[in-house]
C-alpha positions as CSV (number, residue, x, y, z in Angstrom):
1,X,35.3,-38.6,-25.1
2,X,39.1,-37.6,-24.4
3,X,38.3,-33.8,-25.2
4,X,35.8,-33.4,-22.8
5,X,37.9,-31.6,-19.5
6,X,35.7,-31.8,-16.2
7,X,36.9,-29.0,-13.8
8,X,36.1,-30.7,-10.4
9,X,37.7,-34.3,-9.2
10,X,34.2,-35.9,-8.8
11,X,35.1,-36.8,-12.5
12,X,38.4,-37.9,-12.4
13,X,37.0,-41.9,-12.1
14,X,35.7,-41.7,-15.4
15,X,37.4,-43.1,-18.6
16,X,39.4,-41.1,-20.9
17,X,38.6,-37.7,-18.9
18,X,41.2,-35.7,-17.4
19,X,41.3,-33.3,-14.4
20,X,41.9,-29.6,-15.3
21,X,42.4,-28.4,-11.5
22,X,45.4,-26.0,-12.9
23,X,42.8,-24.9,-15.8
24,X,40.3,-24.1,-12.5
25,X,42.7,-22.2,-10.3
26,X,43.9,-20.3,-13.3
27,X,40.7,-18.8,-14.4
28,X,39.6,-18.3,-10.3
29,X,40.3,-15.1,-8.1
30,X,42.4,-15.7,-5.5
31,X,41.2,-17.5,-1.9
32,X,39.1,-15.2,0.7
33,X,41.0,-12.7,3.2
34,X,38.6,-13.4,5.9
35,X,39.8,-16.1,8.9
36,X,39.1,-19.6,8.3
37,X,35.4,-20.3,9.4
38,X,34.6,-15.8,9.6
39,X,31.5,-15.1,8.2
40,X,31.9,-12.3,5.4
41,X,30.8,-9.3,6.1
42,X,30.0,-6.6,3.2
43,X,29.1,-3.2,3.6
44,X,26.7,-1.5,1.0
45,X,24.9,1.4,0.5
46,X,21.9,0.4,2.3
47,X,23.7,-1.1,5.4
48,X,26.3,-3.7,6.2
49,X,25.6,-7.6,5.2
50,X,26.9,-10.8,7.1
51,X,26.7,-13.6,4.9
52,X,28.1,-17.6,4.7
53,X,31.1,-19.1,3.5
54,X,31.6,-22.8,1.9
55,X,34.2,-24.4,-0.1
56,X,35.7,-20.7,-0.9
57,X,32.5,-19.6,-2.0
58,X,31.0,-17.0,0.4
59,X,27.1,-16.6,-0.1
60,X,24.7,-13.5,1.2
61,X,21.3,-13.8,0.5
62,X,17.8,-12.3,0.8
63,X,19.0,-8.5,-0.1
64,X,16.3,-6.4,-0.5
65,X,16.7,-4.6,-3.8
66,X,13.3,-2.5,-3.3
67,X,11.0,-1.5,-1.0
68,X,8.0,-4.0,-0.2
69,X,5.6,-3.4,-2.7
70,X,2.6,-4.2,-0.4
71,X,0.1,-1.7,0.3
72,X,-0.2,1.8,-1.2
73,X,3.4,0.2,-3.1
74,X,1.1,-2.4,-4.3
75,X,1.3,-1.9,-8.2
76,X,3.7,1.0,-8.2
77,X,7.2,1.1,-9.5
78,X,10.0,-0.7,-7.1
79,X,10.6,1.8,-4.4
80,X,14.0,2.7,-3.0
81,X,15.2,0.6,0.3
82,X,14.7,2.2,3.5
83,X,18.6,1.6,4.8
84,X,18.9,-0.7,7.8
85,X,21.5,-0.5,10.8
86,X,23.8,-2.7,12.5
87,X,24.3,-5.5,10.4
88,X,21.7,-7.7,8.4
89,X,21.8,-11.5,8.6
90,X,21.9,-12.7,5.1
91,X,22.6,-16.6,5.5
92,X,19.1,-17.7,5.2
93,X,16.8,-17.0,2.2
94,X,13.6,-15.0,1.9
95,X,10.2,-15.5,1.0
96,X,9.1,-16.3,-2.6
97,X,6.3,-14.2,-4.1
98,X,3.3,-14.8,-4.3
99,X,2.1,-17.5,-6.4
100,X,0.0,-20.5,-7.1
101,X,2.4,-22.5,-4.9
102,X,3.7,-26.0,-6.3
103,X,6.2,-28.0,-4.0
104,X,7.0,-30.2,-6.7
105,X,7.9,-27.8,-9.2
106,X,11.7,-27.5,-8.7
107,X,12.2,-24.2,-10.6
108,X,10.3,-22.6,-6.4
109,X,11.9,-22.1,-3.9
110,X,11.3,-22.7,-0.4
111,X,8.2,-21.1,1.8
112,X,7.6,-18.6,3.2
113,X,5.5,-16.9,0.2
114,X,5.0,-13.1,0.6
115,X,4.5,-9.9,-1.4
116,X,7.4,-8.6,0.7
117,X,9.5,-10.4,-1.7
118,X,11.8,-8.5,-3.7
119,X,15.6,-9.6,-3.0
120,X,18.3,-11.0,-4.6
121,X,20.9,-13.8,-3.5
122,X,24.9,-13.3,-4.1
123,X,27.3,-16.0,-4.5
124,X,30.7,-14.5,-4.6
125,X,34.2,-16.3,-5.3
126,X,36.4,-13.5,-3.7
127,X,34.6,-11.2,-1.2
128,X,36.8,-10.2,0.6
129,X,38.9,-8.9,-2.3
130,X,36.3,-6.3,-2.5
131,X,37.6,-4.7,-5.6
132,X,37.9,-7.5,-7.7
133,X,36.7,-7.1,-11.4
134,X,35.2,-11.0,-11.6
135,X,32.3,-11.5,-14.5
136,X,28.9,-11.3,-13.1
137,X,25.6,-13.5,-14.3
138,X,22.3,-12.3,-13.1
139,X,19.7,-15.3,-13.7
140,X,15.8,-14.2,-14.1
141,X,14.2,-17.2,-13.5
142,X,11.0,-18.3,-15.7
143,X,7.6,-19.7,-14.6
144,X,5.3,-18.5,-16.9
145,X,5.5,-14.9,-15.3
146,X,3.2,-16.7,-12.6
147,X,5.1,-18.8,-10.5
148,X,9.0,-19.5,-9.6
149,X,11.8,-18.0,-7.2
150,X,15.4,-16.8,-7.2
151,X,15.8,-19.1,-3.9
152,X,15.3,-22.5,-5.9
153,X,18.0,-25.4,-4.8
154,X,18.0,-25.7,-8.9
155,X,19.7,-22.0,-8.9
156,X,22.3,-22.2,-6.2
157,X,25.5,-20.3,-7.7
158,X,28.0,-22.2,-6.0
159,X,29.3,-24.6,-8.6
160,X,29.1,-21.3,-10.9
161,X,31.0,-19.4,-8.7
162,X,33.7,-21.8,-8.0
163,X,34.5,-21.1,-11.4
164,X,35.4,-17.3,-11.4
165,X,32.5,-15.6,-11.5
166,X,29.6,-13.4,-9.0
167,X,26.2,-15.3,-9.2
168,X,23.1,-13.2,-9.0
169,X,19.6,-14.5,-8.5
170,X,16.8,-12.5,-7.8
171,X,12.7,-12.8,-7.5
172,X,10.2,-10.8,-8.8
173,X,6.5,-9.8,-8.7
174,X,4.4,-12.7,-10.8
175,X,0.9,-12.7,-11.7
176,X,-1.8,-10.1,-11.2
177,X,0.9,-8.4,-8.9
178,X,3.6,-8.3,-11.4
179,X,1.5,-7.6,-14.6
180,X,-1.5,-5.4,-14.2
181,X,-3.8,-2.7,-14.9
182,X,-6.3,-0.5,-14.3
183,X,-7.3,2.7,-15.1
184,X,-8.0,3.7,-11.6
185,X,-4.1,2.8,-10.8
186,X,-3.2,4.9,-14.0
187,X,-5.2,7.9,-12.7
188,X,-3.3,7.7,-9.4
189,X,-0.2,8.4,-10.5
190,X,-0.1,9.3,-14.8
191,X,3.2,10.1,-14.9
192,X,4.7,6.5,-13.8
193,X,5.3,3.6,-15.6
194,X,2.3,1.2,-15.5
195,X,1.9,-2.7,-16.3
196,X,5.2,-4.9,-16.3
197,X,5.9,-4.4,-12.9
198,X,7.6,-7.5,-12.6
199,X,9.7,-6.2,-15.3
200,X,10.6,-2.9,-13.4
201,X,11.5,-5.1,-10.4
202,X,14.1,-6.6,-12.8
203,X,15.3,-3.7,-14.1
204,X,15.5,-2.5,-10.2
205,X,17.9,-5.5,-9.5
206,X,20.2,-4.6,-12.4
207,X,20.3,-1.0,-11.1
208,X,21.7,-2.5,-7.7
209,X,23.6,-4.7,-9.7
210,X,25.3,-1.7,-11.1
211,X,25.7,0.5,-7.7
212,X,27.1,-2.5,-5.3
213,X,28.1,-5.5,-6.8
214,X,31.7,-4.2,-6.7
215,X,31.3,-4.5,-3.1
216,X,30.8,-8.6,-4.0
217,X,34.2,-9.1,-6.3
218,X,32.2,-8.3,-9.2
219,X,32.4,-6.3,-12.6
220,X,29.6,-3.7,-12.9
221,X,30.8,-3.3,-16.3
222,X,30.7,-6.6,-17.1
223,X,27.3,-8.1,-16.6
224,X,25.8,-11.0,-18.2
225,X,21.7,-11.5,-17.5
226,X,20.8,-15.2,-18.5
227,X,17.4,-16.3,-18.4
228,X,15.5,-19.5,-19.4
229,X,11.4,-19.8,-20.5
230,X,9.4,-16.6,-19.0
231,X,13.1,-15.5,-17.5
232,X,14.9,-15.9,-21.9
233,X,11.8,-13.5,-22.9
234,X,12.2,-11.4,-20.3
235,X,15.9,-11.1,-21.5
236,X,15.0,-10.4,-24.9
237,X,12.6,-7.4,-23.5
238,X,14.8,-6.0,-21.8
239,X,17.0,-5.8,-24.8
240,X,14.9,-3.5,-26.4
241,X,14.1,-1.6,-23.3
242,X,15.8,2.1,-23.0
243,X,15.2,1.5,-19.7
244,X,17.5,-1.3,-19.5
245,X,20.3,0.2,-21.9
246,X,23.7,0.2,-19.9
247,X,22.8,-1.8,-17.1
248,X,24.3,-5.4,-19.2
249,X,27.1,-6.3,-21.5
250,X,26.0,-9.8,-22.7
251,X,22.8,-11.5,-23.0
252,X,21.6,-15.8,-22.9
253,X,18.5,-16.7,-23.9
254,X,17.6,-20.5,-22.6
255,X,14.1,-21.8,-24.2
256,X,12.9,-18.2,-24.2
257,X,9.6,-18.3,-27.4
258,X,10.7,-14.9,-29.0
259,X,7.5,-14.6,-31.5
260,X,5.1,-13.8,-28.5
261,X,2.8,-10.4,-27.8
262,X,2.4,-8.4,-25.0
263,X,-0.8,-7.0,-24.7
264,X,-1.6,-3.5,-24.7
265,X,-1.4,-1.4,-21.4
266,X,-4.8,0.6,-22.8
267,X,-7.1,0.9,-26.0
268,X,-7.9,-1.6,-28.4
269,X,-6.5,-5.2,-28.6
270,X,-3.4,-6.5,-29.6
271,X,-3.5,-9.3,-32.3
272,X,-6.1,-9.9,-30.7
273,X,-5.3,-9.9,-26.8
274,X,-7.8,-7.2,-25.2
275,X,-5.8,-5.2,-23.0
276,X,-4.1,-4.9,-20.0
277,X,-6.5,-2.4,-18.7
278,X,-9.1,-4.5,-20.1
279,X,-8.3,-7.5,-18.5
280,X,-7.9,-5.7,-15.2
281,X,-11.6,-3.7,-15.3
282,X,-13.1,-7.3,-16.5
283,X,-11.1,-8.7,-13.0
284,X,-11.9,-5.8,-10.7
285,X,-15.9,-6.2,-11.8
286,X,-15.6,-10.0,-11.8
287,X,-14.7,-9.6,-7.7
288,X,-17.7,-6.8,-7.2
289,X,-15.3,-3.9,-8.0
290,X,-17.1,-1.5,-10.0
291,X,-17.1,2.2,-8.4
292,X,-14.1,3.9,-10.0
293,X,-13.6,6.2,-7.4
294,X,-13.2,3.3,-4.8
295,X,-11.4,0.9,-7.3
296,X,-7.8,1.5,-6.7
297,X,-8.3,1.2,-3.0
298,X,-10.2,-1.9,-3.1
299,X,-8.0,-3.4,-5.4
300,X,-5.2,-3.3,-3.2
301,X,-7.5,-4.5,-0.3
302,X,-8.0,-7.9,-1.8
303,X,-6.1,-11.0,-0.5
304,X,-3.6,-12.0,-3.1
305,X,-4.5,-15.9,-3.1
306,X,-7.6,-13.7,-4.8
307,X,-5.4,-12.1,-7.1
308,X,-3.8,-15.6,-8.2
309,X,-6.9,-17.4,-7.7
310,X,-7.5,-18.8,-11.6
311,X,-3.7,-18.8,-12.9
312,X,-3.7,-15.5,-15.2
313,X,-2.1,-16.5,-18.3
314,X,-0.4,-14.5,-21.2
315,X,-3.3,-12.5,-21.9
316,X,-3.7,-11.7,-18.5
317,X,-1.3,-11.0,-15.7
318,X,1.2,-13.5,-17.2
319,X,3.8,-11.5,-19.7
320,X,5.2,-8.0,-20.2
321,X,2.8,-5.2,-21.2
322,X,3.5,-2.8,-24.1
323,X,3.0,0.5,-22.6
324,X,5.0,2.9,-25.3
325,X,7.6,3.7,-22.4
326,X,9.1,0.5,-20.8
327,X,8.1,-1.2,-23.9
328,X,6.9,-0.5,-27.0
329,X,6.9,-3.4,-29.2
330,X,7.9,-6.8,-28.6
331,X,11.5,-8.3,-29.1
332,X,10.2,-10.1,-32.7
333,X,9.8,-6.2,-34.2
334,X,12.5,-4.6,-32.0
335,X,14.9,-7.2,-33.7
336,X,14.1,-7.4,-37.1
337,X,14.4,-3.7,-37.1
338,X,17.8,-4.1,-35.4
339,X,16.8,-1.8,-32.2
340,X,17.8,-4.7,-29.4
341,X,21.3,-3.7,-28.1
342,X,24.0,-4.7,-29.9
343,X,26.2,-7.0,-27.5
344,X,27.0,-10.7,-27.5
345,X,24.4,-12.9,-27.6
346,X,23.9,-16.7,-26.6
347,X,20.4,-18.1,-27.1
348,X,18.7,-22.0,-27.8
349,X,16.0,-24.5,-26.8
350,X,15.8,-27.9,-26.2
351,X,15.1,-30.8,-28.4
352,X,11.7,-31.3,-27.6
353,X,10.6,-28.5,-25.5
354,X,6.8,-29.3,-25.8
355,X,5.6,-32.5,-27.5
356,X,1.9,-31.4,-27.3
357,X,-0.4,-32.2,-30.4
358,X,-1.9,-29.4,-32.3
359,X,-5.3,-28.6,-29.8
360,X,-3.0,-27.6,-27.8
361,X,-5.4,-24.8,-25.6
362,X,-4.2,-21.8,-24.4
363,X,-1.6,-19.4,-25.6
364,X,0.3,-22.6,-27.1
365,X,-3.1,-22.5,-29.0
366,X,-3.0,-19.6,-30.0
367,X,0.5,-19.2,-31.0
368,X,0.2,-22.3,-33.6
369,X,-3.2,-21.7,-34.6
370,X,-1.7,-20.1,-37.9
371,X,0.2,-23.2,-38.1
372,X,-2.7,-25.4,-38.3
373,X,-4.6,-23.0,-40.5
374,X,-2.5,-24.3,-43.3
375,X,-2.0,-27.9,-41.7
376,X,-1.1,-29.9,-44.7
377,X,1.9,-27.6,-45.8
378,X,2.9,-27.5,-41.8
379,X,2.8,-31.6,-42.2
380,X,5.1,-31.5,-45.4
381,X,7.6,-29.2,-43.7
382,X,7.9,-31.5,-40.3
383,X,7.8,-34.8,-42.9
384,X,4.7,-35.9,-41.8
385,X,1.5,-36.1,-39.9
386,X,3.4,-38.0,-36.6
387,X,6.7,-35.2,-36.5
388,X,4.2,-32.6,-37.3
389,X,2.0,-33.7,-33.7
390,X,4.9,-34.1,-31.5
391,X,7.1,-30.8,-32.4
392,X,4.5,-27.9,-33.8
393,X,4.4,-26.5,-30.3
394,X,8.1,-27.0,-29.8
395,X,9.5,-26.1,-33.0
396,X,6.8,-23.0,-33.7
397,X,6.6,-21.0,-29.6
398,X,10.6,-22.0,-28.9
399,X,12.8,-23.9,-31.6
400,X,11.9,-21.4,-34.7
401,X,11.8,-18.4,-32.9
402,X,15.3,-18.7,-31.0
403,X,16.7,-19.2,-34.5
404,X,14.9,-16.1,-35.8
405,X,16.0,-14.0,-33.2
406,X,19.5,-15.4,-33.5
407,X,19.2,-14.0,-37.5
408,X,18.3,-11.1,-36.9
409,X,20.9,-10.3,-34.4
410,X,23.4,-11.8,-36.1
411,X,22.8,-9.3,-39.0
412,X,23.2,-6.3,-37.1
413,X,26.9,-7.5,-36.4
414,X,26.2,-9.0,-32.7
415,X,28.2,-11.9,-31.9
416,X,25.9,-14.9,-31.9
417,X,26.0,-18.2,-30.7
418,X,22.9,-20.7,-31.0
419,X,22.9,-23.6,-28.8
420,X,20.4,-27.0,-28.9
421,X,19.8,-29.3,-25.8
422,X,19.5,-32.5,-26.9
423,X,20.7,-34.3,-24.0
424,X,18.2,-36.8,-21.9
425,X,19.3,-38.4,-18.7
426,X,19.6,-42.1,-19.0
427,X,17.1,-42.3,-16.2
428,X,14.0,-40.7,-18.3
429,X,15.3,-41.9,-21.7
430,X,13.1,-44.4,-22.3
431,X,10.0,-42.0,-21.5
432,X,11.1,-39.0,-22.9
433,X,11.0,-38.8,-26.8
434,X,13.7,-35.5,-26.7
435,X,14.6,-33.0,-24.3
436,X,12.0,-31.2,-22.5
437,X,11.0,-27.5,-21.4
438,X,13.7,-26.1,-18.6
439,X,15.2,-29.6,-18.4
440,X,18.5,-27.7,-19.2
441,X,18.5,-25.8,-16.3
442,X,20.5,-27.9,-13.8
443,X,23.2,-28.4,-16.2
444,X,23.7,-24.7,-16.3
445,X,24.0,-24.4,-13.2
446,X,25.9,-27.4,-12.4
447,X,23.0,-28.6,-9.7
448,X,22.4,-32.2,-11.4
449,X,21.5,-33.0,-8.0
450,X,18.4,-31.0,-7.5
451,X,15.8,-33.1,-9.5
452,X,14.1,-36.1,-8.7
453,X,15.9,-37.8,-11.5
454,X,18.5,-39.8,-10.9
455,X,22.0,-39.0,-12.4
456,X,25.3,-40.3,-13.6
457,X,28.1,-39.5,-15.0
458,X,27.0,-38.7,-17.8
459,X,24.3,-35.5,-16.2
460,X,28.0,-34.7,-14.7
461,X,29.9,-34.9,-17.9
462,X,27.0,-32.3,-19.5
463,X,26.7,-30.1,-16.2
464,X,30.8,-29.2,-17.1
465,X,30.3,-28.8,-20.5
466,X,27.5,-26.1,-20.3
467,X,28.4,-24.7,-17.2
468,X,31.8,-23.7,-18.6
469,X,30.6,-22.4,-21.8
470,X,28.3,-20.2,-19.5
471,X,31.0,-18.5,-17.7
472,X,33.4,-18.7,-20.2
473,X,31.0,-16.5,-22.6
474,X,30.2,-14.0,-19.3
475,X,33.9,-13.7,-19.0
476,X,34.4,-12.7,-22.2
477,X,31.7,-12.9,-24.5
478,X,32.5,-16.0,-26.0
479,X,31.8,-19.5,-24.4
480,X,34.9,-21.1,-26.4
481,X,37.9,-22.5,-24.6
482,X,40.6,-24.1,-25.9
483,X,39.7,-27.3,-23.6
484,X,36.0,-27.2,-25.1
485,X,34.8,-28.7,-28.5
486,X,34.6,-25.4,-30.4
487,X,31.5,-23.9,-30.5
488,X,31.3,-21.9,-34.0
489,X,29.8,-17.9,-34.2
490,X,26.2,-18.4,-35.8
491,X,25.8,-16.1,-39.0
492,X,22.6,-17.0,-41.2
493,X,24.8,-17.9,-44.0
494,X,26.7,-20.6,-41.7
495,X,23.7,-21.4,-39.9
496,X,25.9,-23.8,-37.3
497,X,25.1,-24.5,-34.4
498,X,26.4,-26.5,-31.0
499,X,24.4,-29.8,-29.9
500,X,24.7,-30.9,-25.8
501,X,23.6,-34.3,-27.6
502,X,22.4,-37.6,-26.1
503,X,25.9,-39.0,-26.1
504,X,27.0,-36.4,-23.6
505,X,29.1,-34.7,-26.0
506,X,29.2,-31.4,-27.7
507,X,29.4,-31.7,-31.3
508,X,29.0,-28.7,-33.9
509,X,26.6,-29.1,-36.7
510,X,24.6,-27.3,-39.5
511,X,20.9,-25.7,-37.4
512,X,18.5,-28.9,-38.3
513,X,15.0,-28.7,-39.3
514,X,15.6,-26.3,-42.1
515,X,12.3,-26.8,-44.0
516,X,10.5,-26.3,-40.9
517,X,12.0,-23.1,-40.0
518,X,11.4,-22.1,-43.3
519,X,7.7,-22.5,-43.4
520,X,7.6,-21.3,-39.9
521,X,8.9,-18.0,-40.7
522,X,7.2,-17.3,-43.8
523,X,3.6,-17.3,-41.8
524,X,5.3,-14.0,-40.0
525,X,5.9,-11.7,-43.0
């Protein structure tokens, strides 16, 4: 693998790789003003920040970006911060929302568990510069819109940083508390937005994004959001959002479905999903909350291990609502009628995100129900009955959809580039058939270390690879380099795309599974 060009000398033992330490401090703003050992201080709007500093990386975390939302701020819009003085300790992080808490699941961070949770997490290369104009990523990390933090181990910027860009990670509101409704709650105040206020909390993040991360050594003017599972379709919302317009210049999209539907905030259902305010009047009753007059207060009286009790999935408290102001259609009509913003755009899934069977329940279900509805053409298009159990969740909520998205953007004159994740530690190869759902996370973020499966060299040799086509594409809107394997623009006449492929090697090739993507799309028109 002689063209593969690790950045740090961790890698230098390995055969046939070189160390590209001059291609590093070339692309990487210069070392921080502050005394060996200071803690950086930044001073924002809202008050002045003392943060941490490691291997020329300095680090401020849990910022509040918006008021608590507890309360009377329970289910309203994210509120402006009440400014603090002195100066705020931000070397520790905060609490995680609230959520159906899983220790093992490595996408959470740490407890505490709150709905006082709304702050981000900075990981800057050159604070002290101040005014620097370095590329900034703002992860939005998935979960189902039910569970997962900012503060995970998994999504520590350093490694990121190191390599000339601001890191951003932020939480927000999941669940019943993130994605709600209620007509009492729309009575209270008409006028706001209702529904996806986990979406509004993002949106909230990007608009201090915007206002201070100059303050950090970043670009406000050159933003890239990347987001993976429940974070990718929140991406791909939000590029259809005139909400959202102007607050991001580039946009990556890791595992991210992109044929899904948001419920309706009112009225009648939605391909069939009853709506939002539906779903909440059948909760509220379903916990003795009947009296209208009395519902919005009692609402925000309950605990909320009540409002997570029985995981709300997609049809309720579990996805963005279409309420005709935040949203009003979902990304698979915003694209095809080329509303999405124009800007560069990275997306992919995995191998084998999913390798469910068919009676799959749930929204996977739902979502290939139309699939098995015509199950002996599904089974000619995967080549038979085996391939057509293992991938029709995969290929038709993830692999199909990135690739439809990734048309229709690439018609409207975006620059697109479509990735697939092929690659499989050797630890888990001989259980895993592919790779899995979110398994590429760590090598974006260059964290191989912060799974329980072991790695080698070749989890490091990946974690350069995509790492540096991340940054490279937030620096500049395309992940090429000349010490990369060259990573060609999708168009749907090329159709190419780049494979991270079980070799540990990225290697260019025509988008497989043509005849499946095919039949796929045809059951949408």
């Amino acid at each position: 693998m002689p063209y593969l060009s690790p950045i740090r000398s961790r890698l230098s033992k390995m055969a046939g790789l070189a160390l590209l330490g001059a291609v590093l401090s070339a692309t990487t703003p210069g070392a921080f003003a502050q005394a060996k050992d200071a803690a950086p201080v930044v001073r924002i709007g809202d008050g002045a920040l003392s943060g941490g500093s490691s291997e020329g990386v300095a680090s401020f975390k849990n910022i509040p970006y918006a008021a608590p939302p507890v309360g009377p701020l329970r289910w309203r819009p994210p509120q402006p911060v009440t400014p603090w003085t002195g100066v705020r300790d931000a070397t520790a992080l905060g609490p995680i929302c609230e959520q159906i808490y899983n220790p093992k699941d490595t996408g959470v961070g740490p407890l505490p568990m709150s709905e006082d949770c709304l702050q981000l997490n900075v990981w800057s290369p050159d604070v002290a510069a101040r005014k620097g104009k370095a590329p900034v990523m703002v992860w939005i990390h998935g979960g189902g819109h039910v569970n997962g933090s900012g503060t995970a181990a998994l999504y520590d910027g350093t490694n990121l940083a190191k390599q000339g860009v601001v890191v951003v990670t932020l939480n927000y509101r999941l669940g019943r508390l993130g994605f709600f409704a209620h007509p009492a709650l729309d009575a209270e105040h008409p006028d706001e937005l209702k529904g996806s206020y986990g979406l509004m909390d993002t949106i909230a993040a990007l608009k201090w994004v915007k206002a201070n991360i100059a303050k950090f050594g970043g670009d406000p003017g050159n933003v890239t959001v990347f987001g993976e599972s429940a974070g990718g379709i929140s991406v791909t919302y939000l590029m259809i959002s005139p909400m959202a317009k102007s607050l991001f210049q580039k946009a990556v999209v890791e595992s991210g479905a992109g044929r899904e539907h948001g419920a309706a905030l009112k009225g009648a259902d939605r391909y069939g999903i009853r709506s939002a305010e539906a779903s909440g009047l059948a909760f509220a009753e379903a916990n003795g909350i009947t009296d209208a007059a009395m519902a919005a207060a009692e609402l925000r009286a309950l605990p909320a291990d009540v409002l997570m009790k029985a995981a709300p999935s997609s049809v309720d408290g579990g996805g963005p609502i279409i309420d005709g102001k935040l949203f009003s259609e979902d990304p698979e009509q915003g694209f095809a009628a080329g509303r999405q913003m124009k800007i560069p755009f990275l997306i992919g899934s995995n191998s084998l995100e999913w390798p469910t069977a068919p009676s799959a329940a749930g929204a996977m279900g739902r979502a290939i129900a139309p699939v098995a509805a015509q199950h002996d053409a599904a089974v000619a298009a995967f080549g038979g009955e085996d391939a057509y159990n293992l991938r029709v969740v995969s290929d038709t909520v993830f692999t199909e959809p990135a690739h439809y998205l990734a048309v229709k953007a690439a018609k409207k004159g975006a620059p697109v580039w479509l990735y697939r994740f092929s690659f499989v530690s050797d630890s888990v190869k001989d259980t895993l058939k592919g790779a899995p759902h979110a398994s590429e996370r760590k090598y974006v973020f260059d964290t191989v270390n912060a799974t329980e499966w072991p790695v080698n060299d070749k989890d490091e040799v990946v974690a350069q690879l995509m790492s540096r086509y991340w940054t490279n594409f937030a620096k500049t809107g395309n992940p090429n380099n000349v010490s990369l394997p060259h990573w060609p623009k999708f168009s749907a006449k090329g159709d190419m795309l780049l494979d991270f492929t079980t070799e540990a090697t990225a290697e260019a090739e025509p988008t497989p599974g043509k005849a499946v993507n095919d039949f796929l799309g045809s059951l949408h028109k």
